[in-house]
PDB file of N, H, CA, C and O in Angstrom:
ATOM      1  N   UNK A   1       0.840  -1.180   0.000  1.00  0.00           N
ATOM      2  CA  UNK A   1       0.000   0.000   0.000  1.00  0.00           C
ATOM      3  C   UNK A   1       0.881   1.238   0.000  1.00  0.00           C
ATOM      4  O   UNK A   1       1.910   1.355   0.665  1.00  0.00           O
ATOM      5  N   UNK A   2       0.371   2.143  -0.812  1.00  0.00           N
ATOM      6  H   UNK A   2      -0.465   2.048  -1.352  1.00  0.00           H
ATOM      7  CA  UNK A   2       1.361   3.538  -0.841  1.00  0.00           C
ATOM      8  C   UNK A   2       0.761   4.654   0.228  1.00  0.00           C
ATOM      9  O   UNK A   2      -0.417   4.952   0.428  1.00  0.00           O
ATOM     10  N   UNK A   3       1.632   5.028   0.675  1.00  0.00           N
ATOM     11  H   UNK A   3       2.588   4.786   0.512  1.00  0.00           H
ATOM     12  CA  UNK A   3       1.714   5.734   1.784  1.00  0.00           C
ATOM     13  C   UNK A   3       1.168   7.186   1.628  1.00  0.00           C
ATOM     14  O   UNK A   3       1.675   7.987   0.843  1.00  0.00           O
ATOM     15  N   UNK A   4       0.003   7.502   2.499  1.00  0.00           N
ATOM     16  H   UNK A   4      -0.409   6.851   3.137  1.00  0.00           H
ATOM     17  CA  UNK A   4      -0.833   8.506   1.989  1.00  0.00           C
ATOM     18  C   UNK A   4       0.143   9.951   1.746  1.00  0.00           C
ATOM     19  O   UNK A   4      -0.497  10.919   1.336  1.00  0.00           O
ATOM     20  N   UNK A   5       0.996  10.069   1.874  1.00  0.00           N
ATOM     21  H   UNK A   5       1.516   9.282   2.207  1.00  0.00           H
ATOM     22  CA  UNK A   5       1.791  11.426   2.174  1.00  0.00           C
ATOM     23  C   UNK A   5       2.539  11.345   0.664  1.00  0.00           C
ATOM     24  O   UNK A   5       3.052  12.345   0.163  1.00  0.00           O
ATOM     25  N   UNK A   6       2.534   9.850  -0.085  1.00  0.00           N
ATOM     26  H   UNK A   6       2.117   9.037   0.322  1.00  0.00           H
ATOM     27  CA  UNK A   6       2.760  10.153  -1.633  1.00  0.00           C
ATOM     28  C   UNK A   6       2.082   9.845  -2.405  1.00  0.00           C
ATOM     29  O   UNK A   6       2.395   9.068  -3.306  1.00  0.00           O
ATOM     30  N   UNK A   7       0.821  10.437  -2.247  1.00  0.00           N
ATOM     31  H   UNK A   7       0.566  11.069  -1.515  1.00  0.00           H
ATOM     32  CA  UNK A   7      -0.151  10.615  -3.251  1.00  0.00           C
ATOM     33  C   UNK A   7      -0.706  12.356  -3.031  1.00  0.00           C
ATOM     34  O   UNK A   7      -0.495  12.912  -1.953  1.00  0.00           O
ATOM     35  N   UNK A   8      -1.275  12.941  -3.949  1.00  0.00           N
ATOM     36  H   UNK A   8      -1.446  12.490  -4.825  1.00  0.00           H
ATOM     37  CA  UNK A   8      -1.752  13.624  -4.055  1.00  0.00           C
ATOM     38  C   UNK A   8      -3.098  14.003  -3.882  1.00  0.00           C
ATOM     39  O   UNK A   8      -3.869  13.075  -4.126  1.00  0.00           O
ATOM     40  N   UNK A   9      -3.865  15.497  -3.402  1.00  0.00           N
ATOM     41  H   UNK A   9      -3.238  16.251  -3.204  1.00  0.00           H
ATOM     42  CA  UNK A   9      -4.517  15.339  -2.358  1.00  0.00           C
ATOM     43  C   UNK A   9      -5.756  14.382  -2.749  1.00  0.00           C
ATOM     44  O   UNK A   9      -6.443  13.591  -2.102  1.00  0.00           O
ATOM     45  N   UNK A  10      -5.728  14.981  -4.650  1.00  0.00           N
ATOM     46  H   UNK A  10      -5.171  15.623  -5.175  1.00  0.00           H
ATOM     47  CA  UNK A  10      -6.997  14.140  -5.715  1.00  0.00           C
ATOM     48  C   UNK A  10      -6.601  13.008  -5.657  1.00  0.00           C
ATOM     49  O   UNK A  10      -7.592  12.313  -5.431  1.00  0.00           O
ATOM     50  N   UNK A  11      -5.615  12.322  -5.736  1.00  0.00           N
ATOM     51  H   UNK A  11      -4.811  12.886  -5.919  1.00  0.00           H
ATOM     52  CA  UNK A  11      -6.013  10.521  -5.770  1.00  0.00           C
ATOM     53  C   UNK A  11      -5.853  10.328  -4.228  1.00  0.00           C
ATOM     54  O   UNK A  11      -5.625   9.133  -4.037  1.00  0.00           O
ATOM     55  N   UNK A  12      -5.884  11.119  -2.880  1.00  0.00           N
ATOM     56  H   UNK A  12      -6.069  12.089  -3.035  1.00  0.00           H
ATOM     57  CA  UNK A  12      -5.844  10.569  -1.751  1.00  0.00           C
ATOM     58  C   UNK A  12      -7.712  10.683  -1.850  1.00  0.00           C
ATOM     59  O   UNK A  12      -8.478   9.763  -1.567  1.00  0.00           O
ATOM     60  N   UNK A  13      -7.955  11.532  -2.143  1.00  0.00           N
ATOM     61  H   UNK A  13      -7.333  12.280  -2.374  1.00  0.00           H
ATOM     62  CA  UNK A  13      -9.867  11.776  -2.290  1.00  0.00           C
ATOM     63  C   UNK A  13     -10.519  10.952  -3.182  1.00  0.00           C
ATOM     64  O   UNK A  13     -11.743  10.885  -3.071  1.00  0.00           O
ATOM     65  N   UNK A  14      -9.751  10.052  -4.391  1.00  0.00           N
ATOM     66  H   UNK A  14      -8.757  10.107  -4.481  1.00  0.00           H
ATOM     67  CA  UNK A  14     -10.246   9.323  -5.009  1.00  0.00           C
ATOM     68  C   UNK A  14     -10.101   8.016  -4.103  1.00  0.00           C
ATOM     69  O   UNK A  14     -11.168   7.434  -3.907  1.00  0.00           O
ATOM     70  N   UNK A  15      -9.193   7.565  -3.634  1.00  0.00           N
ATOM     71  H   UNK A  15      -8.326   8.037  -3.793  1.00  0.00           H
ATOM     72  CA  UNK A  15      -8.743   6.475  -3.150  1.00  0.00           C
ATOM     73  C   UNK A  15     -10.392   6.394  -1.829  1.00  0.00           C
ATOM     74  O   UNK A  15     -11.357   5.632  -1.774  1.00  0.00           O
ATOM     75  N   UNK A  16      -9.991   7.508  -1.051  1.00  0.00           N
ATOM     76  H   UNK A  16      -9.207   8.127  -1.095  1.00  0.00           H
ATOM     77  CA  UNK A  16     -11.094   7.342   0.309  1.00  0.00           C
ATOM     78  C   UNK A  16     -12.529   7.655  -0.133  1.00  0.00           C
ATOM     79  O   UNK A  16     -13.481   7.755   0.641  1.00  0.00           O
ATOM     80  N   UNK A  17     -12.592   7.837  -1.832  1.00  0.00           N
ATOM     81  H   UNK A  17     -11.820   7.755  -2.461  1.00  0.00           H
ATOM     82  CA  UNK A  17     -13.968   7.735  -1.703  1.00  0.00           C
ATOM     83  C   UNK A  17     -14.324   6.263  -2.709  1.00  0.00           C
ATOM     84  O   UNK A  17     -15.274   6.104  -3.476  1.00  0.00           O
ATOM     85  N   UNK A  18     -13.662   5.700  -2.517  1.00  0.00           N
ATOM     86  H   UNK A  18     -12.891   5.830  -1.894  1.00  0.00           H
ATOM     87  CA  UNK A  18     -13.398   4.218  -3.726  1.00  0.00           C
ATOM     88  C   UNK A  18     -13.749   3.443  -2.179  1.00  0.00           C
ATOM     89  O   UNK A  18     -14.719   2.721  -1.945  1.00  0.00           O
ATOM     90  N   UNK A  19     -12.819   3.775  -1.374  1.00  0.00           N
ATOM     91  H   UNK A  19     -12.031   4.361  -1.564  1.00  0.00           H
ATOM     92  CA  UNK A  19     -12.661   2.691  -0.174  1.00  0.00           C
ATOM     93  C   UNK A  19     -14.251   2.949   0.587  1.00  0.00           C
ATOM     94  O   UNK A  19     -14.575   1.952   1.232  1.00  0.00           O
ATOM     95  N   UNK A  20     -14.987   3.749   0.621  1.00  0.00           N
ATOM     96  H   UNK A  20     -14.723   4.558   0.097  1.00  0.00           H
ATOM     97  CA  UNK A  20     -16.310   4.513   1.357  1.00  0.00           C
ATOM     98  C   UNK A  20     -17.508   3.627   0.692  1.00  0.00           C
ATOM     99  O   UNK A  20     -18.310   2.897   1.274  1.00  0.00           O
ATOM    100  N   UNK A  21     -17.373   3.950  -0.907  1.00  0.00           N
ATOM    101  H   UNK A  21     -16.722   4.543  -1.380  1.00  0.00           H
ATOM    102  CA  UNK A  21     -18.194   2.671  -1.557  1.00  0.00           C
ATOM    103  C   UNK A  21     -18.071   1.576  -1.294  1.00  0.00           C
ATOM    104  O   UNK A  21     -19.065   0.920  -0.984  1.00  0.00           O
ATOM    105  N   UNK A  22     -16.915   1.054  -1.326  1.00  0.00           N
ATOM    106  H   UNK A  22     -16.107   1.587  -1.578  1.00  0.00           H
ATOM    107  CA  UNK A  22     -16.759  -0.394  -0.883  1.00  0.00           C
ATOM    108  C   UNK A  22     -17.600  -0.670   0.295  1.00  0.00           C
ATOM    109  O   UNK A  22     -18.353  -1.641   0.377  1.00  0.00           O
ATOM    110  N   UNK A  23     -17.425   0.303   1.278  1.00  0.00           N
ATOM    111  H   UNK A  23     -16.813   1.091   1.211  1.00  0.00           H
ATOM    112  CA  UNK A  23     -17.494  -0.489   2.319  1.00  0.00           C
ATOM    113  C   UNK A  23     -19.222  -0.141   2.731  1.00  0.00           C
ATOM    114  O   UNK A  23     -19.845  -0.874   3.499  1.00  0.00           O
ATOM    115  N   UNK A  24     -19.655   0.731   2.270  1.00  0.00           N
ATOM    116  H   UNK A  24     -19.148   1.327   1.646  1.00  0.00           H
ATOM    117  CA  UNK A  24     -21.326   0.451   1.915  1.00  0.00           C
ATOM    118  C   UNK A  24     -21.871  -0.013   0.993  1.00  0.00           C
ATOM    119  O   UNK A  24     -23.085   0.102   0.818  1.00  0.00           O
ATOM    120  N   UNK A  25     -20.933  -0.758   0.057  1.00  0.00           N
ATOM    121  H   UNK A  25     -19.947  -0.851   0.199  1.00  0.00           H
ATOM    122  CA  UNK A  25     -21.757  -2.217  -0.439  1.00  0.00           C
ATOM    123  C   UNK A  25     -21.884  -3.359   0.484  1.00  0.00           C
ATOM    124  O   UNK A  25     -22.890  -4.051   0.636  1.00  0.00           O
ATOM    125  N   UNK A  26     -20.492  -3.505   1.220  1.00  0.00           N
ATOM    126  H   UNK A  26     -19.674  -2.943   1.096  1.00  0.00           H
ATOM    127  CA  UNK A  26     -20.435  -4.591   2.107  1.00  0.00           C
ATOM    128  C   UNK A  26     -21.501  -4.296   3.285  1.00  0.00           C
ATOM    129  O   UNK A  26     -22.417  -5.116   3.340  1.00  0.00           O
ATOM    130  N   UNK A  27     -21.518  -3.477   4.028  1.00  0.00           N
ATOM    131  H   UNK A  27     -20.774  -2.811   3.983  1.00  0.00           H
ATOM    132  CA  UNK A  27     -22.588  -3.259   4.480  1.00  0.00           C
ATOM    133  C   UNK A  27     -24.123  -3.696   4.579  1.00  0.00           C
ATOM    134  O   UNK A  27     -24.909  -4.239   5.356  1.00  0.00           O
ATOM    135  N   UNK A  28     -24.045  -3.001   3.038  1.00  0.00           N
ATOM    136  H   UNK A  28     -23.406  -2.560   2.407  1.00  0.00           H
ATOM    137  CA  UNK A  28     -25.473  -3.243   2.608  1.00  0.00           C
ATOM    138  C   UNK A  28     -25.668  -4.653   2.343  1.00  0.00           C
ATOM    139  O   UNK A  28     -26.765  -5.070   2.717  1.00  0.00           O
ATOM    140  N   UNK A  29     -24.749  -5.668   1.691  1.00  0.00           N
ATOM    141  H   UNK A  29     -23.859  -5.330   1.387  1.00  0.00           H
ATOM    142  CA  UNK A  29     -24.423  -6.825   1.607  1.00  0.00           C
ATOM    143  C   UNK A  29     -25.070  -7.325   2.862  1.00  0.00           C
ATOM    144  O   UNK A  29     -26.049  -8.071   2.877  1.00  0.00           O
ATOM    145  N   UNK A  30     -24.373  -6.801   4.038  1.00  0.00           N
ATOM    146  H   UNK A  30     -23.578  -6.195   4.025  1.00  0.00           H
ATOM    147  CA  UNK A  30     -24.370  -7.473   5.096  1.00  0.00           C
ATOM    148  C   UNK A  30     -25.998  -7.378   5.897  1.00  0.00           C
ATOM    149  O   UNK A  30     -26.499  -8.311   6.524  1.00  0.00           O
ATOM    150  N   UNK A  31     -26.577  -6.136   5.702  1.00  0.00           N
ATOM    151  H   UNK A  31     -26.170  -5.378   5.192  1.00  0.00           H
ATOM    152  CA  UNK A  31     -27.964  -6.056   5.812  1.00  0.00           C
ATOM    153  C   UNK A  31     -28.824  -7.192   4.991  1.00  0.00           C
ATOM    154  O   UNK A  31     -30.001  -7.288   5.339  1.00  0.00           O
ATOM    155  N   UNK A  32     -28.494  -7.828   4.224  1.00  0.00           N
ATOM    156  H   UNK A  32     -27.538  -7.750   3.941  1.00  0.00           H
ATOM    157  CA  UNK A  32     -29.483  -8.708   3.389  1.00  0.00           C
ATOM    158  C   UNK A  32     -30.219  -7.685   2.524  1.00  0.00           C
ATOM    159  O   UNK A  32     -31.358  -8.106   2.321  1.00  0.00           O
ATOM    160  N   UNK A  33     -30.072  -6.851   2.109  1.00  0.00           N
ATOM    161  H   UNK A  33     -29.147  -6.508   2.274  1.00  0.00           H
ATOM    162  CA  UNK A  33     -31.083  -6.248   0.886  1.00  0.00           C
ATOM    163  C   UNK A  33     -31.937  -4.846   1.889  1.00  0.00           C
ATOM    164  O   UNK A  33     -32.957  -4.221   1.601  1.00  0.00           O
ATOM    165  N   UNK A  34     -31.032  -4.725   3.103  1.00  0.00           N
ATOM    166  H   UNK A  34     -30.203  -5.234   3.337  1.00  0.00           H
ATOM    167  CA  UNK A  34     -32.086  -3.751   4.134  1.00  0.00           C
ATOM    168  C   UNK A  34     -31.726  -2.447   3.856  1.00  0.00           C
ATOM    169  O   UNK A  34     -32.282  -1.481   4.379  1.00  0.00           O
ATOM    170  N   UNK A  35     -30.704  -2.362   2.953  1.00  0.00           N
ATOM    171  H   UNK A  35     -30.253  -3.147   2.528  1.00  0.00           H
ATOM    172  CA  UNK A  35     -30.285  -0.803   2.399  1.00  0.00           C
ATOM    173  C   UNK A  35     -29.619  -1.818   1.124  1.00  0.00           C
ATOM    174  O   UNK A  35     -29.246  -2.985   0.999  1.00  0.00           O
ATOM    175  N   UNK A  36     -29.720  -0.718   0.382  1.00  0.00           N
ATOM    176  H   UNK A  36     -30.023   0.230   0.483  1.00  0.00           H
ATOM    177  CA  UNK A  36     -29.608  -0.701  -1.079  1.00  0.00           C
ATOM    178  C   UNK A  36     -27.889  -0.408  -1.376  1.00  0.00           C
ATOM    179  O   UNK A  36     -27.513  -0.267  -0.212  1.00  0.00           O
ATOM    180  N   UNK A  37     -26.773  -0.254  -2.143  1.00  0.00           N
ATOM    181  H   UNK A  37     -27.078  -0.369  -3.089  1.00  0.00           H
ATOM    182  CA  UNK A  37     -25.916  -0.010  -2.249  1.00  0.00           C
ATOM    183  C   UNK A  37     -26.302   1.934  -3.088  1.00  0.00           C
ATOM    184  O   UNK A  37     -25.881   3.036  -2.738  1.00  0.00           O
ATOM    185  N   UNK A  38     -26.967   1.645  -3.898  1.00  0.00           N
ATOM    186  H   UNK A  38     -27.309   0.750  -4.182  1.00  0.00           H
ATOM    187  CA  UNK A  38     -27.100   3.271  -4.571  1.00  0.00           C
ATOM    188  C   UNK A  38     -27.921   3.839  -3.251  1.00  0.00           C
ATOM    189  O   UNK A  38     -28.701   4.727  -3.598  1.00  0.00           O
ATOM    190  N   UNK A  39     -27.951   3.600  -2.004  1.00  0.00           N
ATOM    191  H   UNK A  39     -27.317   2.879  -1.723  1.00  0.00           H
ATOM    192  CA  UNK A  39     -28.407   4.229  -1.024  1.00  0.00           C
ATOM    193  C   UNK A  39     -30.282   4.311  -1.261  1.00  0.00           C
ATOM    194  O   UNK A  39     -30.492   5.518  -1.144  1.00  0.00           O
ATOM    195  N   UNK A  40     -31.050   3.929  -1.407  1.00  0.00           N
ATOM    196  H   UNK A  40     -30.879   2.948  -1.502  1.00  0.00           H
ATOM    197  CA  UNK A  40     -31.990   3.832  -2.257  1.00  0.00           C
ATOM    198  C   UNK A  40     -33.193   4.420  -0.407  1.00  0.00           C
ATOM    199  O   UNK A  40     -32.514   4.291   0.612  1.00  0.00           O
ATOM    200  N   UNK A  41     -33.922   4.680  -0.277  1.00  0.00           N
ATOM    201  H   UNK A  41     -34.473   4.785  -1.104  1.00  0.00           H
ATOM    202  CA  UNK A  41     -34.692   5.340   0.443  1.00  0.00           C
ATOM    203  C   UNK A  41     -36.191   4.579   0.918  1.00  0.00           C
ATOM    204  O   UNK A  41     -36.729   4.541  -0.188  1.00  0.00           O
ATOM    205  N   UNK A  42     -37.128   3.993   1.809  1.00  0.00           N
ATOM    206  H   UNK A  42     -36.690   4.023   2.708  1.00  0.00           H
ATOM    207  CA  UNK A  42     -36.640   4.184   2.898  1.00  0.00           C
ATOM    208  C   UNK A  42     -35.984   3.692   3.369  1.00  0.00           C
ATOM    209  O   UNK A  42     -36.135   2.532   2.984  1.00  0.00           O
ATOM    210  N   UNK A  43     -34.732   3.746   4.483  1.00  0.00           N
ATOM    211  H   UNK A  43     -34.609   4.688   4.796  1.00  0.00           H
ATOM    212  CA  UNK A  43     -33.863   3.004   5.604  1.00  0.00           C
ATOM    213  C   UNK A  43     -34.656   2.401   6.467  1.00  0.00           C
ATOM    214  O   UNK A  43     -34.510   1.277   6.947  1.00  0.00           O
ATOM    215  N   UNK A  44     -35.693   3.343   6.702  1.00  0.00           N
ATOM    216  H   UNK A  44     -35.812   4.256   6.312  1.00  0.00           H
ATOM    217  CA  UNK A  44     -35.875   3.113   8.153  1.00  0.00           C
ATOM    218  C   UNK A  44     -37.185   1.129   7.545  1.00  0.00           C
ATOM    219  O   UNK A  44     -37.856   1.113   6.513  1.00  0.00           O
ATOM    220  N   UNK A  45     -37.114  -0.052   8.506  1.00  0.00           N
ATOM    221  H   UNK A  45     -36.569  -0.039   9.345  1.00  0.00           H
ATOM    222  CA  UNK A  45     -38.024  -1.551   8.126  1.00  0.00           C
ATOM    223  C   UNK A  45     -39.235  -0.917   8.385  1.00  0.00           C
ATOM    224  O   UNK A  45     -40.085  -1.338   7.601  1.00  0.00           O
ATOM    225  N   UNK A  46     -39.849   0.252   9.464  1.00  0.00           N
ATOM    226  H   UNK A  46     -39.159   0.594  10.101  1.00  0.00           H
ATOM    227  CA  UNK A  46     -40.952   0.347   9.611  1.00  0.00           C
ATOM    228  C   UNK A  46     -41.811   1.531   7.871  1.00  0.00           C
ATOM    229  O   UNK A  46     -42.856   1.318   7.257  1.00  0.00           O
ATOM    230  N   UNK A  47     -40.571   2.844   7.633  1.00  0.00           N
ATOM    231  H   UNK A  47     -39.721   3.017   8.131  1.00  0.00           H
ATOM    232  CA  UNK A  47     -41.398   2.785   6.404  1.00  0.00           C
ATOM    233  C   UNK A  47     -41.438   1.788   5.332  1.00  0.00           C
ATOM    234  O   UNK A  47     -42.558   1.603   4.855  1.00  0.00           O
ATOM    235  N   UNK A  48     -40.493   1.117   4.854  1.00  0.00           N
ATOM    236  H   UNK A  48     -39.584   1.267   5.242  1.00  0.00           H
ATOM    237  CA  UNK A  48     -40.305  -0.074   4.171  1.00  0.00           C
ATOM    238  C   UNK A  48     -41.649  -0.821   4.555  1.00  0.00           C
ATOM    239  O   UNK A  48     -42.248  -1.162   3.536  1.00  0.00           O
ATOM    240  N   UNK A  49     -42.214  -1.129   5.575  1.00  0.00           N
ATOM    241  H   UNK A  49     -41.728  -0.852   6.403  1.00  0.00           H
ATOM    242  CA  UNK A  49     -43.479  -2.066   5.852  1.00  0.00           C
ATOM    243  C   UNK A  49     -44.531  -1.078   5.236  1.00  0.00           C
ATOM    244  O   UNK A  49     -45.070  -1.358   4.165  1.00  0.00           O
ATOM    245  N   UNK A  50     -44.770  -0.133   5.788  1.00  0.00           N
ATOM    246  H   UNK A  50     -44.332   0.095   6.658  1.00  0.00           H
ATOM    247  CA  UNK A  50     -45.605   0.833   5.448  1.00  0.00           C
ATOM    248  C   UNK A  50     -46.071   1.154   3.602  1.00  0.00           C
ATOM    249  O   UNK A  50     -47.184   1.222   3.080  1.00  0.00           O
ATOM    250  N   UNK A  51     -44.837   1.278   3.071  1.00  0.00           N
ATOM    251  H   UNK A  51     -43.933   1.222   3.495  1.00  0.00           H
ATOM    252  CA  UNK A  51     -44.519   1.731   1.606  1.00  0.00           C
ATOM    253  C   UNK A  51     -44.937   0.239   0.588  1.00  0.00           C
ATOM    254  O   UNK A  51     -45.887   0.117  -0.185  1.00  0.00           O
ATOM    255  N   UNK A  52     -44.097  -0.546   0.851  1.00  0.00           N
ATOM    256  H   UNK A  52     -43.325  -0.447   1.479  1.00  0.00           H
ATOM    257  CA  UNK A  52     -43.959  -2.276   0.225  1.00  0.00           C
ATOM    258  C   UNK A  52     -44.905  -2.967   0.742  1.00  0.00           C
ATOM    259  O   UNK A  52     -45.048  -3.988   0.069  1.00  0.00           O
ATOM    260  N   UNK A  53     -46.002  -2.900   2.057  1.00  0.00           N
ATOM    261  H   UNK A  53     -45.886  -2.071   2.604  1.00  0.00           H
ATOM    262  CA  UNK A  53     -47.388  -3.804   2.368  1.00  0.00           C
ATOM    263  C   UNK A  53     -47.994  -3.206   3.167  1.00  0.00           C
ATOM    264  O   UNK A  53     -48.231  -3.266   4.373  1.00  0.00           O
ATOM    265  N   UNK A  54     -48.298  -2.416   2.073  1.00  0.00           N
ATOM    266  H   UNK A  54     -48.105  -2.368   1.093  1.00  0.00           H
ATOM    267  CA  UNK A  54     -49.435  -0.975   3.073  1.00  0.00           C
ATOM    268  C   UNK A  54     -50.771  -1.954   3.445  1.00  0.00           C
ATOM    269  O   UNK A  54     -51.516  -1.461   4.291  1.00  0.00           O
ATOM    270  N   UNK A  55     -51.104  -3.086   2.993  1.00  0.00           N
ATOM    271  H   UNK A  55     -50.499  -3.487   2.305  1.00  0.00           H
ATOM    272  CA  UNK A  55     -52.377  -4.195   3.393  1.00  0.00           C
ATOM    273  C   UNK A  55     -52.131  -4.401   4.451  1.00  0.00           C
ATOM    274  O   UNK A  55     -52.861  -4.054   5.380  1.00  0.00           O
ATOM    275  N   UNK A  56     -50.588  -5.273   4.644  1.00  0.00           N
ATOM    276  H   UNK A  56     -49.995  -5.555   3.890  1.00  0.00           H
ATOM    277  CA  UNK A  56     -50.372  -5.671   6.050  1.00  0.00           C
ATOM    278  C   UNK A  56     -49.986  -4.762   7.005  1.00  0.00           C
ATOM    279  O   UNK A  56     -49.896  -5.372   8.070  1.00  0.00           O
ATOM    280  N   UNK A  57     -49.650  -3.334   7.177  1.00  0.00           N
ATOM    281  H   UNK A  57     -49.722  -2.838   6.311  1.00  0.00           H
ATOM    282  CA  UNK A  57     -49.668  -2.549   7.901  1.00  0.00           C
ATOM    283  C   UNK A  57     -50.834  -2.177   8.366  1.00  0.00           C
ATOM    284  O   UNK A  57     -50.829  -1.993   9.583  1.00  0.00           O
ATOM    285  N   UNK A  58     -52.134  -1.948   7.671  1.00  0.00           N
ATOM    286  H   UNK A  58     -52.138  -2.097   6.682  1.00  0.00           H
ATOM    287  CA  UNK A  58     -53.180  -1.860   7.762  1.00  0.00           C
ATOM    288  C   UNK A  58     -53.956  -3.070   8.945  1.00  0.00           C
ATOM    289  O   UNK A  58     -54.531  -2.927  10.024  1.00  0.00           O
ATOM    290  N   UNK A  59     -53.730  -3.862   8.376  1.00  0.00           N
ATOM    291  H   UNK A  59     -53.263  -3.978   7.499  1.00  0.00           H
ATOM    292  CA  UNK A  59     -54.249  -5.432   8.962  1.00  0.00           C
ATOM    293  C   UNK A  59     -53.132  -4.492  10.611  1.00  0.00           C
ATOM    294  O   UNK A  59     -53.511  -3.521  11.266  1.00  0.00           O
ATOM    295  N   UNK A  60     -52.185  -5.055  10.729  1.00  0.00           N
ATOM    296  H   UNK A  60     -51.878  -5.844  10.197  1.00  0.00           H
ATOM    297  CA  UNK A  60     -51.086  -4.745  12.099  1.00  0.00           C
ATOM    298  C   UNK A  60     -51.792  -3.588  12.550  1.00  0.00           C
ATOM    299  O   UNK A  60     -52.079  -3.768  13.733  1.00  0.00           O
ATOM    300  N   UNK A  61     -52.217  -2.441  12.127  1.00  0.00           N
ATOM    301  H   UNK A  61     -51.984  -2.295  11.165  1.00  0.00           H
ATOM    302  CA  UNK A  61     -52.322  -1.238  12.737  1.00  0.00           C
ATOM    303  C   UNK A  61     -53.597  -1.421  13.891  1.00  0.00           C
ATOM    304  O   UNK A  61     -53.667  -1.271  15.110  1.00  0.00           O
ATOM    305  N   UNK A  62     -54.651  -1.869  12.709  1.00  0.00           N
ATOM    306  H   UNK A  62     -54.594  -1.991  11.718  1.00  0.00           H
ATOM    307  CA  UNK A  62     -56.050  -2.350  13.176  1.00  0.00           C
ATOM    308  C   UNK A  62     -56.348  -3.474  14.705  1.00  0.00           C
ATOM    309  O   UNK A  62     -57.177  -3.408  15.612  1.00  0.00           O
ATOM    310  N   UNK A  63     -55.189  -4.474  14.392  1.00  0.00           N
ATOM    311  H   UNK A  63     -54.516  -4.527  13.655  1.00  0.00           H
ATOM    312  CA  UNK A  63     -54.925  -5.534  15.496  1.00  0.00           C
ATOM    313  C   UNK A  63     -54.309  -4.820  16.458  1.00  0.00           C
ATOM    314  O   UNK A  63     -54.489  -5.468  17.488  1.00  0.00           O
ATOM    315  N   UNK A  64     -53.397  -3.407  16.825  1.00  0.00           N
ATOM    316  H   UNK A  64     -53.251  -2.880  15.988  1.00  0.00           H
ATOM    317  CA  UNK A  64     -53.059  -3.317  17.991  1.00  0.00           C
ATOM    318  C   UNK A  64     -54.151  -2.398  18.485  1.00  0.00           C
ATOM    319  O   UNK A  64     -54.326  -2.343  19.702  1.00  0.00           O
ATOM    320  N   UNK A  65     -54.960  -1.615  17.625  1.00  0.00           N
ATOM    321  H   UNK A  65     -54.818  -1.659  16.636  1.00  0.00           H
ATOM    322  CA  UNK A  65     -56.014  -0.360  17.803  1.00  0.00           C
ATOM    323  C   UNK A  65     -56.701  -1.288  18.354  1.00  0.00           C
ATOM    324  O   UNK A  65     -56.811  -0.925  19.525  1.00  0.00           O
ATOM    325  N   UNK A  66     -57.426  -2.625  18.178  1.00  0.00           N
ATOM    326  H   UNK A  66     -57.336  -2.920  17.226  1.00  0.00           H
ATOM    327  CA  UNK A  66     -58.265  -3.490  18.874  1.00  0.00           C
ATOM    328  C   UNK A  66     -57.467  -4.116  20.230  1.00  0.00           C
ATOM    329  O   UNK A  66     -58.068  -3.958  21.292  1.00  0.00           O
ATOM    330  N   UNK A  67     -56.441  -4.666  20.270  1.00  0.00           N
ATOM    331  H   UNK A  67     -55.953  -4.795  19.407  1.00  0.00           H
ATOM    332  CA  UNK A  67     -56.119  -4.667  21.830  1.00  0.00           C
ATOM    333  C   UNK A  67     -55.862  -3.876  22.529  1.00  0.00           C
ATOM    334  O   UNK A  67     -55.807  -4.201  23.715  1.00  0.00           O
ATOM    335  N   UNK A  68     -55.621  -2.678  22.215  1.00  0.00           N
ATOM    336  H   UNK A  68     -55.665  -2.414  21.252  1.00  0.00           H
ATOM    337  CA  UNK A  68     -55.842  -1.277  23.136  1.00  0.00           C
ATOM    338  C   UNK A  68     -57.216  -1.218  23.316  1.00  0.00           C
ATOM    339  O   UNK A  68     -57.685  -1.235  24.454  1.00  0.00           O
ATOM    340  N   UNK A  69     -57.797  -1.162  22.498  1.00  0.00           N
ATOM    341  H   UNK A  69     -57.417  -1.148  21.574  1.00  0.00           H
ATOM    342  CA  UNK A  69     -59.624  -0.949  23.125  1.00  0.00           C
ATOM    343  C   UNK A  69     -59.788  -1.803  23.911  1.00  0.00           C
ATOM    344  O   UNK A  69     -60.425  -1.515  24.924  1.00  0.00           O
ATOM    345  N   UNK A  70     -59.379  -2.894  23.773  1.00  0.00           N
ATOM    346  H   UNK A  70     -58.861  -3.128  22.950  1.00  0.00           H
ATOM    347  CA  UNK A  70     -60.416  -3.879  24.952  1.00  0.00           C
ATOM    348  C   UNK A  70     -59.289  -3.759  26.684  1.00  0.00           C
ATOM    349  O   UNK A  70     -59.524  -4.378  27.722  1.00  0.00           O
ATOM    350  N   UNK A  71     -58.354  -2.964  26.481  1.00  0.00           N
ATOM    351  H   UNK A  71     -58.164  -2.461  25.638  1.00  0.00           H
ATOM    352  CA  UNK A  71     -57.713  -2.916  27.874  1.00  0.00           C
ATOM    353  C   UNK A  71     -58.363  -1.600  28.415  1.00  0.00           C
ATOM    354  O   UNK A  71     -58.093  -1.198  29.546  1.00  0.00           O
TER     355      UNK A  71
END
């Protein structure tokens, strides 16, 4: 590996933004598909539920609104 002090400041900024991708593919890799590598939007599993099975959010929402009523 070449030693950051002989490279220049553009391939030290190319290099750390080469190494930045990498390591939020692996990441994302490592999530199973829970973030996207092009960073893709939502992060958060609860909008993801919301957005991708707005039925079954619906169905979930309804089932806790009914065990709150009956307490």
């Amino acid at each position: 590996m070449i030693a950051p002090s002989d490279l220049s400041l553009a391939e030290q900024r190319l290099a750390l933004r080469q190494q930045l991708q990498e390591q939020r593919r692996r990441i994302a890799h490592q999530l199973d598909g829970a973030a996207t590598a092009d960073g893709s939007f939502p992060r958060s599993m609860t909008m993801r539920l919301v957005i991708r099975r707005p039925d079954l959010a619906v169905r979930l929402a309804l089932g806790i609104a009914t065990l709150l009523k009956r307490r």
